[in-house]
C-alpha positions in Angstrom: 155.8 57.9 9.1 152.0 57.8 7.8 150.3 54.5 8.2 148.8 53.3 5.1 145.2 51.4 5.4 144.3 49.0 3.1 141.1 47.3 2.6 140.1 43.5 0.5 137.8 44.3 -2.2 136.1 41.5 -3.0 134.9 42.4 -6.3 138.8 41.9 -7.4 139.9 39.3 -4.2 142.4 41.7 -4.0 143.7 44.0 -1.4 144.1 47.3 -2.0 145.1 50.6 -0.3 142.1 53.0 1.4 142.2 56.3 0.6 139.9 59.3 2.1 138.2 61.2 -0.3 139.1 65.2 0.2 135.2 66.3 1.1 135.3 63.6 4.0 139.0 65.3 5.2 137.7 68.5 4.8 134.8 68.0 7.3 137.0 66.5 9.8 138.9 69.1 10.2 135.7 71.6 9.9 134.3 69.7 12.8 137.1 69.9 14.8 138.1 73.3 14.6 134.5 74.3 15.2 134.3 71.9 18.1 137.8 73.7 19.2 136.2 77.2 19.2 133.1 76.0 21.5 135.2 74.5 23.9 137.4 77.2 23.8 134.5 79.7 24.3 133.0 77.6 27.1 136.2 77.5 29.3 136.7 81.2 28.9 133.2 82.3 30.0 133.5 79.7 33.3 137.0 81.7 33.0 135.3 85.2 33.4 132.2 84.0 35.3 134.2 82.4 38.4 137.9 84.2 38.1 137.1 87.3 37.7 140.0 89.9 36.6 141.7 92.2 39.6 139.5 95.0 37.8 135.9 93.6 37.6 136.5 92.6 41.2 137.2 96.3 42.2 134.0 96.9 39.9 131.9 94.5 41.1 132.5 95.4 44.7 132.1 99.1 43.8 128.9 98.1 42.5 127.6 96.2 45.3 128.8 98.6 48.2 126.5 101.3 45.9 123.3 98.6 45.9 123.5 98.5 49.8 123.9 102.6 49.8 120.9 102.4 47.5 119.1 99.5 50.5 119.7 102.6 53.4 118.8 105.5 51.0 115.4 103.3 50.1 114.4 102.8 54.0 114.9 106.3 54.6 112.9 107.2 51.6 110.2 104.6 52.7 110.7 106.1 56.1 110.0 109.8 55.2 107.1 109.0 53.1 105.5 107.2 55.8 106.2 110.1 57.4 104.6 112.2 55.1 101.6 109.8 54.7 100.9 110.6 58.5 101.0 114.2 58.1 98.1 114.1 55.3 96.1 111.8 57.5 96.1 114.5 60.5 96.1 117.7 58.0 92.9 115.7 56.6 91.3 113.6 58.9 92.2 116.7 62.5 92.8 120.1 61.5 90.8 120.8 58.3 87.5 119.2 60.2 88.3 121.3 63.2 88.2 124.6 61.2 85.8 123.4 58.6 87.4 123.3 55.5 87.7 120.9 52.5 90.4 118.4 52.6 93.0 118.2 50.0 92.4 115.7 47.4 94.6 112.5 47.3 95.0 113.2 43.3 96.5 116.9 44.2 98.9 115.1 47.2 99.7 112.3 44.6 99.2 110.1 47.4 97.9 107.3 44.8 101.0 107.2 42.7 101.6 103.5 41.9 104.1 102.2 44.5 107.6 101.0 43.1 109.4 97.9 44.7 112.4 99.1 44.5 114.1 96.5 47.0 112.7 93.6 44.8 114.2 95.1 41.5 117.1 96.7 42.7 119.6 93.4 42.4 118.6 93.4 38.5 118.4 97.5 38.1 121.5 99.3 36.7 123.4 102.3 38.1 121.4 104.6 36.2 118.3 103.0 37.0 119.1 103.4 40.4 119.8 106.9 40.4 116.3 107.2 38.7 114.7 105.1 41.0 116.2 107.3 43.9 116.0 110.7 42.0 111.9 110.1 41.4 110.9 108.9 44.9 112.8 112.1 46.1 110.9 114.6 44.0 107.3 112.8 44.6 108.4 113.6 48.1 109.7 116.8 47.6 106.3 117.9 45.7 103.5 116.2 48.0 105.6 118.3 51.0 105.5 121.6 49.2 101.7 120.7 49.0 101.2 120.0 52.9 103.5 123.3 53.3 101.3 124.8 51.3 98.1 123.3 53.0 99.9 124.6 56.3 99.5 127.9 56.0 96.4 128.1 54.8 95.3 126.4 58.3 97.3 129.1 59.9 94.9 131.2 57.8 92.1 129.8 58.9 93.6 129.6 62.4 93.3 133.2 62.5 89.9 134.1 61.1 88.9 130.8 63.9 90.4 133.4 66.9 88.3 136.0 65.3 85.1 134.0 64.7 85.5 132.5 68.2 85.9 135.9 69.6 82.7 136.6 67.6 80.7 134.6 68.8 78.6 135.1 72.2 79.6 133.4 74.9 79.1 134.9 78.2 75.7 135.3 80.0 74.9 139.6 79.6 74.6 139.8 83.0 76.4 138.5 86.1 74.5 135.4 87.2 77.2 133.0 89.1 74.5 131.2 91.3 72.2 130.8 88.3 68.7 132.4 90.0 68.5 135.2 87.7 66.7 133.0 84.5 63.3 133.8 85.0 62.1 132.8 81.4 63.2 130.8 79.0 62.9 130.2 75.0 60.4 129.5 73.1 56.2 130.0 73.6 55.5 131.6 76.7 52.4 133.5 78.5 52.5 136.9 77.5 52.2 138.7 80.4 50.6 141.9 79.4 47.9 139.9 76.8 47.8 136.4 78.8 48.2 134.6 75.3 50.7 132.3 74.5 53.3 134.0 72.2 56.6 132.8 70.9 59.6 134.3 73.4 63.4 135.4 71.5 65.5 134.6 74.1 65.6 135.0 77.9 65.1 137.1 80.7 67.2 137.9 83.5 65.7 139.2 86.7 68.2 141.7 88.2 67.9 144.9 90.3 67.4 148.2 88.7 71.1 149.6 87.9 72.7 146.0 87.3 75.5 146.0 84.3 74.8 144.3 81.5 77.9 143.0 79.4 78.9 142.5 75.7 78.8 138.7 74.7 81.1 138.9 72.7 83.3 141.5 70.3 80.8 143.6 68.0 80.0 147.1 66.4 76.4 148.5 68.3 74.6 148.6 65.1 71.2 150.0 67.5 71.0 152.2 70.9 68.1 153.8 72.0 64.6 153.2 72.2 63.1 153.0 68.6 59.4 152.2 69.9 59.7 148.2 69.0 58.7 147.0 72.7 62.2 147.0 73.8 62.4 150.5 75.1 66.1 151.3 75.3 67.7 148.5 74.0 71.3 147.8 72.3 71.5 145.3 69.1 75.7 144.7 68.5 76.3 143.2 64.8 79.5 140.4 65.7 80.0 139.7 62.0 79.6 136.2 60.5 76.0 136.4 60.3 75.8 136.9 64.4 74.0 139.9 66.2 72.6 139.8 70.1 69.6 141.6 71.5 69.9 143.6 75.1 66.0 145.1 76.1 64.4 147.0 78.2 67.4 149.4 79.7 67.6 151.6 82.3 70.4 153.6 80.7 72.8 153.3 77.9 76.4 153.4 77.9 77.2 153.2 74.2 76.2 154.9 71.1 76.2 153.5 67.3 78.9 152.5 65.4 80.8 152.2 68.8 82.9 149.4 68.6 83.0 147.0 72.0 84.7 143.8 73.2 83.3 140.7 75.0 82.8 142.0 78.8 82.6 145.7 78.1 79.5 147.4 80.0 76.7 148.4 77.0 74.2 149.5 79.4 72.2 148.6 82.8 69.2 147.0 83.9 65.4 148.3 83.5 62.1 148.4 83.2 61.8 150.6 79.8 59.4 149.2 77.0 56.5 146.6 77.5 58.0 145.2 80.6 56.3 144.2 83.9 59.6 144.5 85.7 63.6 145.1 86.3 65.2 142.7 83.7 67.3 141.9 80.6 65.8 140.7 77.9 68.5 139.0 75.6 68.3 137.8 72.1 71.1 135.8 70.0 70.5 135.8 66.2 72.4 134.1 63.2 71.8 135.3 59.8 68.5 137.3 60.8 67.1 133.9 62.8 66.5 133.5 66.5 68.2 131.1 68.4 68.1 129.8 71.6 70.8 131.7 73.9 71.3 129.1 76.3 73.1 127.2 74.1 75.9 130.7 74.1 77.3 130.5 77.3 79.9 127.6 77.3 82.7 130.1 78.4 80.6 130.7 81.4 79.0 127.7 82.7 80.6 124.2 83.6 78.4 120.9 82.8 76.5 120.4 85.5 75.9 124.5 85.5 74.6 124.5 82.0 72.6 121.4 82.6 70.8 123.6 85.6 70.5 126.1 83.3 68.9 124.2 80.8 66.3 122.7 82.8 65.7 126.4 84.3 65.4 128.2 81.0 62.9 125.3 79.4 60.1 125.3 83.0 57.3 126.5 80.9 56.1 130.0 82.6 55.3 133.3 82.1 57.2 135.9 80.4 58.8 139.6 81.6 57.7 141.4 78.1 
């Protein structure tokens, strides 16, 4: 049974019954019902956060045994590209100096990409950012090693064309000197010894009996053979290609003929006295793109250290030349 209220007015000293006006009722029960629904609300996401369903738990276990695939996959990744990192260094910084050429820019290796931290971000990312994540650190690698393979073969390129150069280049002494005593002048200005005057000397002479053989310094074409009245008498000149050609004076006898083509040790000729000469010697000349140099400095297949260092101090005695 309802209670009734009443209330004393004192304006009539009477009591009389309280009644609640309909707006007042109807905000009650507004304010309840709303304050219903937000507790209601409240339980049921503490519900869901902490009791997860049998189905987000297979989900959300799913999802974390994918993050920790996504952990491994990441190392390996970071693994690989420091990897990677190290071959650039030594395709830079070792073989392109050791055959001359021009490094690969960073830009073309996009080794200066901006550097994702993927194992801070990966506990907020989503499965597809993952996949993304994963998919675009795969194909920066994939493209900076198709670069390096490609940066590869040219140094297996220029490899190649090294062999060639090195065989090229002259590197023997032209005639057999093992103990040295056959330097009898040296590089450089020397007494002329048909004028007396000091005149510049192209290379060195090698005292040797009439008849001695007198070897090809390296591979060449004999681009001159015979005696063309320069002061050489007969004389060979071999063209080695990349701007290098040696001199041999003053033969006794040739053994090749122009256009021949010879390799490093072959016979060219022997030992004489042809030309302006004032004995039995070879006079030898090294030349790189049409300038003298000094030869001494072309026998390191030769000579060990301390022989070259004899024959250094040897070929620079200041004396009189043999032509």
């Amino acid at each position: 049974m309802k209670k009734v209220k009443y209330f004393y007015n004192t304006n009539t000293l009477r009591y009389e019954k309280l009644e609640t006006p309909l707006r007042v009722t109807l905000l009650r029960v507004i304010g309840f019902i709303s304050a219903s629904l937000v507790t209601s609300l409240i339980i049921a996401w503490l519900l869901f956060r902490n009791f997860p369903s049998a189905k987000e738990e297979i989900l959300r276990t799913e999802n974390d045994k994918l993050k920790q695939q996504f952990l491994v996959l990441d190392e390996k990744t970071r693994q690989l590209n420091q990897k990677m990192m190290e071959l650039e260094k030594r395709d830079n910084e070792v073989y392109r100096t050791i055959f001359e050429a021009t490094p690969i820019p960073d830009s073309v290796r996009l080794k200066e990409m901006e550097q994702q931290k993927e194992i801070d971000l990966v506990m907020s990312l989503t499965s597809n950012q993952l996949e993304n994540s994963v998919t675009g650190t795969i194909n920066r690698l994939a493209l900076r090693m198709a670069y390096q393979d490609k940066s590869f073969n040219e140094i297996s390129g220029f490899l190649k064309n090294k062999e060639k150069l090195l065989a090229a280049t002259p590197a023997i002494q032209p005639v057999s000197n093992a103990d040295l005593k056959r330097v009898a002048s040296g590089y450089g200005y020397r007494i002329d010894p048909v004028y007396k005057t000091v005149k510049f000397h192209a290379g060195l002479d090698f005292t040797a009996p009439q008849g001695t053989p007198i070897y090809a310094t390296a591979n060449g074409v004999v681009k001159v053979a015979g005696n063309i009245g320069n002061g050489y008498g007969n004389h060979v000149v071999l063209n080695h290609g990349y701007g290098y050609e040696t001199l041999y004076g003053h033969m006794y006898r040739l053994k090749v003929k122009g256009g021949q083509v010879v390799r490093r040790g072959e016979i060219i000729g022997w030992v004489g006295s042809t030309g302006k000469s004032t004995g039995p010697h070879c006079h030898y000349e090294v030349h790189k793109n049409g300038r003298p140099l000094d030869p001494v400095y072309f026998f390191y297949n030769d000579l060990s250290p301390e022989q070259f260092n004899r024959l250094l101090k040897m070929a620079a005695s200041a004396n009189q030349s043999f032509d």
